[in-house]
N, C-alpha and C positions, 0 to 999 in steps of 0.2 A: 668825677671829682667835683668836687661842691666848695665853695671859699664863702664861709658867711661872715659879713662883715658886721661886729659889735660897737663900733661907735656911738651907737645910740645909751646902749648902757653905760660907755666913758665917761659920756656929756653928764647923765645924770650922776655919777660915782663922785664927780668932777663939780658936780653943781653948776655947769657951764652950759650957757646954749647954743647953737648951732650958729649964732648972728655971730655971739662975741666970739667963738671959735676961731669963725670964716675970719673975722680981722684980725687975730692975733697969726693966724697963719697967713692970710693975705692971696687968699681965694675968695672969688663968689660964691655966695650962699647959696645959688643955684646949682654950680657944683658939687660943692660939701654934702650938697642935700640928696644931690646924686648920687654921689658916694653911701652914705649914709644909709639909703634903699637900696643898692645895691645894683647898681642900673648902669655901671661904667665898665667897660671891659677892661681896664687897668687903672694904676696910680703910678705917678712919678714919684721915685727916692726920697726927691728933696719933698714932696708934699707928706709923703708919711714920716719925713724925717719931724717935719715940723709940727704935726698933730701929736706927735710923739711927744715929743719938746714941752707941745703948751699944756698934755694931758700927763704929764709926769707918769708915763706906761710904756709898755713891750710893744712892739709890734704884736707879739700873740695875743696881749689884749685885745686889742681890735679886729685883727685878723687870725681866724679861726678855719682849720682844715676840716673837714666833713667830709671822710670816708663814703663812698656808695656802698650800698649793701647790695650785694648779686645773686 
């Protein structure tokens, strides 16, 4: 199972950057940035609730399931 995370494409869709992101959701941009590559083994609710929020998008936006092929 593969979870790739699209935020990068939001921020741009978005015209937003990763700085102004992190403070309208009210994370560090070390984190975000973490998120963002892909480098966190999970997310809390309330944090995808909020990127949700300030990127006017789906959860599927962002977060996308990637079948293994076998």
């Amino acid at each position: 199972m593969t979870i790739e995370i699209n935020l990068d494409m939001m921020l741009v869709k978005r015209k937003m950057t990763l700085t102004e992101l992190a403070e309208r959701v009210g994370i560090s941009v070390t984190n975000l940035s973490l998120l963002k590559t892909g480098r966190v083994k999970g997310i809390r609710f309330r944090t995808l609730d909020a990127i949700c929020r300030e990127l006017d998008c789906q959860t599927g936006d962002i977060l996308e399931y990637i079948p293994e092929i076998v």
